[in-house]
C-alpha positions as CSV (number, residue, x, y, z in Angstrom):
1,X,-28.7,4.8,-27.0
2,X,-24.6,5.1,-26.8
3,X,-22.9,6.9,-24.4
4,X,-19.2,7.9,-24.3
5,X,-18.0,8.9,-20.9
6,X,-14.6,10.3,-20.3
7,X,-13.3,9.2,-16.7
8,X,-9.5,10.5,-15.9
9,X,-8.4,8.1,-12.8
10,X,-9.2,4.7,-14.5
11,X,-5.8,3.1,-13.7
12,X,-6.0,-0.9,-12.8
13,X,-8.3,-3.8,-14.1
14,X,-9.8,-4.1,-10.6
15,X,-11.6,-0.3,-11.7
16,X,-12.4,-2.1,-14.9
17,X,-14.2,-4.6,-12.8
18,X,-15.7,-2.2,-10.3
19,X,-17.1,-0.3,-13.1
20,X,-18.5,-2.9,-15.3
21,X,-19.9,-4.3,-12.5
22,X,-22.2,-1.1,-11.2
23,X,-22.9,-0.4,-14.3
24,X,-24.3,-3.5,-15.3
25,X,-26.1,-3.6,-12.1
26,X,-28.2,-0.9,-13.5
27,X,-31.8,-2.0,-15.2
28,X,-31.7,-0.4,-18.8
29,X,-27.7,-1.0,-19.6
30,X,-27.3,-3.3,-22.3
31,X,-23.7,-3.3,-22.2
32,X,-19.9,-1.3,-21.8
33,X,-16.9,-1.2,-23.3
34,X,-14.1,0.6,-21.1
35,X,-11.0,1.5,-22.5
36,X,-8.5,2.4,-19.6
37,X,-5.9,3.6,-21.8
38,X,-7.8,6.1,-22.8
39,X,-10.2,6.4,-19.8
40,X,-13.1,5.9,-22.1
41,X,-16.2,4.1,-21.0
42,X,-18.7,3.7,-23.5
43,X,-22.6,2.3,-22.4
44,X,-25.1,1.0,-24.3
45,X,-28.0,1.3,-22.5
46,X,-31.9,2.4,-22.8
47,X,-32.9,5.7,-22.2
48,X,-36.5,4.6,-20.8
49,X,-34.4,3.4,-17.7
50,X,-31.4,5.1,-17.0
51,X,-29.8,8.0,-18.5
52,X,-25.9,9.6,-19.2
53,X,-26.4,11.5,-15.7
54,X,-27.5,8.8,-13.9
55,X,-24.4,6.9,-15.1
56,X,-22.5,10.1,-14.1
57,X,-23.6,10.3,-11.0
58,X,-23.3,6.8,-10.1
59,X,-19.2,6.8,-11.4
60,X,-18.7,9.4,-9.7
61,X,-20.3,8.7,-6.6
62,X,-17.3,5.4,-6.8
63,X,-15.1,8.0,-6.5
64,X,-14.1,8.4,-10.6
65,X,-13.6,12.1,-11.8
66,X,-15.0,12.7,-15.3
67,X,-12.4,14.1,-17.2
């Protein structure tokens, strides 16, 4: 599965990094792709393990408002 998640305060590399790194943390994502200048963050990841709210949750738990 793909996932395209819209994140409004993703402003330096060092969230780039924070990002990547919880996410790929997570059993089941495959990879991401985040775009900061268009606070885009886009997941490849299996559905069988981990799901777009999960990922949601966990962002957003970081302190990133989906936008």
């Amino acid at each position: 599965m793909k996932a395209l998640i819209k994140i409004s305060n993703i402003r330096s590399e060092n969230d780039v990094n924070r990002i990547r790194t919880a996410l790929g943390a997570k059993e089941g994502v495959v990879a991401c792709h985040i775009k900061v200048e268009k606070g885009e963050v886009e997941v490849v990841y299996d559905r069988y393990f981990i799901n777009e709210e999960k990922m949601n949750d966990l962002l957003e738990d970081m302190g990133y408002t989906k936008g």
